[in-house]
C-alpha positions in Angstrom: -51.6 -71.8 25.6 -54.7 -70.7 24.2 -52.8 -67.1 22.5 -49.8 -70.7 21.4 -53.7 -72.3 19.5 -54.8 -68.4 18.2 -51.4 -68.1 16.3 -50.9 -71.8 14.9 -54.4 -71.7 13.5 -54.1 -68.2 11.6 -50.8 -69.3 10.4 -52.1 -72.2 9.2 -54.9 -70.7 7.6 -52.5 -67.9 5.9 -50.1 -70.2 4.7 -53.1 -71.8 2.4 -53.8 -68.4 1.0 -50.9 -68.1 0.3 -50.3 -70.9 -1.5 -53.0 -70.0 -3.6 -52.1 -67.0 -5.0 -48.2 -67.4 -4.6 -45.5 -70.4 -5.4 -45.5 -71.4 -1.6 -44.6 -74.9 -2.0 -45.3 -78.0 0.3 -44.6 -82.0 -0.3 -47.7 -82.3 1.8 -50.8 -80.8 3.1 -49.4 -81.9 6.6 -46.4 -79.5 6.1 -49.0 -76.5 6.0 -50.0 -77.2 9.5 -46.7 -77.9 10.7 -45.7 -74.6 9.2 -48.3 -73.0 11.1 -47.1 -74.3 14.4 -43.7 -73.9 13.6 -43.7 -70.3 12.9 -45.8 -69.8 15.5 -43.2 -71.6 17.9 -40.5 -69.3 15.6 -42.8 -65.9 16.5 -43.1 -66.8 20.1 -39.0 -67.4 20.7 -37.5 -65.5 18.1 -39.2 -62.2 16.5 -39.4 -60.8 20.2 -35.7 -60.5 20.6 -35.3 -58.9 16.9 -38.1 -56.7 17.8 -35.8 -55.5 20.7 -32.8 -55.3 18.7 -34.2 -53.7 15.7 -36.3 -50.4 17.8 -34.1 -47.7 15.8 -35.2 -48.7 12.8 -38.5 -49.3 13.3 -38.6 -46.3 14.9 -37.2 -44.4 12.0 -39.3 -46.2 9.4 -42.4 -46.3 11.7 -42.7 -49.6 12.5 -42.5 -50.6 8.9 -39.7 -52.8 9.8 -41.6 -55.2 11.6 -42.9 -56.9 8.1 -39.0 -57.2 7.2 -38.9 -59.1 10.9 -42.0 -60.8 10.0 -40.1 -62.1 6.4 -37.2 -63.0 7.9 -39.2 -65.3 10.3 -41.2 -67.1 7.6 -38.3 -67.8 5.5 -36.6 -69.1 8.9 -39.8 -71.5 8.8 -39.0 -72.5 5.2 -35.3 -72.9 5.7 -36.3 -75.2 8.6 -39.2 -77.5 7.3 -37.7 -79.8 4.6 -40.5 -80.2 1.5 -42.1 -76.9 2.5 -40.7 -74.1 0.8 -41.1 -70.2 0.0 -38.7 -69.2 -2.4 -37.0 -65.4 -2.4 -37.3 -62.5 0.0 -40.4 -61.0 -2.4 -42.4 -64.4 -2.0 -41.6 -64.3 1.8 -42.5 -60.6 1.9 -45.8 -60.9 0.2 -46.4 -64.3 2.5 -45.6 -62.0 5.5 -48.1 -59.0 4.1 -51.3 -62.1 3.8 -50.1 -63.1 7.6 -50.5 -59.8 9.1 -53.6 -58.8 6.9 -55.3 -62.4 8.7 -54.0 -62.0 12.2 -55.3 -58.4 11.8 -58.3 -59.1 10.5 -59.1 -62.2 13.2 -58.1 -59.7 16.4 -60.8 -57.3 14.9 -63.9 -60.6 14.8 -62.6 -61.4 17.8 -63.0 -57.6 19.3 -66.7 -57.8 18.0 
């Protein structure tokens, strides 16, 4: 439960940079936290199967495939959540890229 808390809060949190600097859309500021817990709900069921699926190509590209995974599950949030939006695969992409660069940089405080 407490990994469940870890994830919802860094979504959260990215999702606000994001908006920021990109046209990530919400009706409400109460759609950025459900987005937060809805991708992390989306991360926990789904992106582990695709991870499984997809091992050739992230083998062959090195991982790098993972931030295509990671995409694909925030646009599945904003398909999903009605009045929060991200539009295109590049806005997604670069949403995904903010995500991993927060979750990476809050496992390395947390290290320390």
């Amino acid at each position: 439960m407490k990994g469940l808390g870890y994830r919802f809060l860094v979504n959260t949190l990215a999702f606000l940079i994001a908006a920021q600097l990109l046209p990530v859309h919400a009706s409400t500021p109460l759609l950025f936290l459900l987005a937060g817990i809805v991708l992390a709900l989306v991360n926990i069921m789904i992106r582990p199967l695709l991870i499984i699926l997809t091992i050739p190509l992230n083998l062959v590209t090195l991982g790098l495939f993972t931030l295509v995974i990671n995409t694909w599950m925030v646009m599945l949030t904003s398909g999903l959540l009605p009045g929060f939006s991200v539009p295109g695969f590049g806005n997604a992409f670069l949403v995904s890229l903010i995500m991993s660069l927060a979750n990476w940089s809050f496992k390395e405080m947390k290290r320390r």
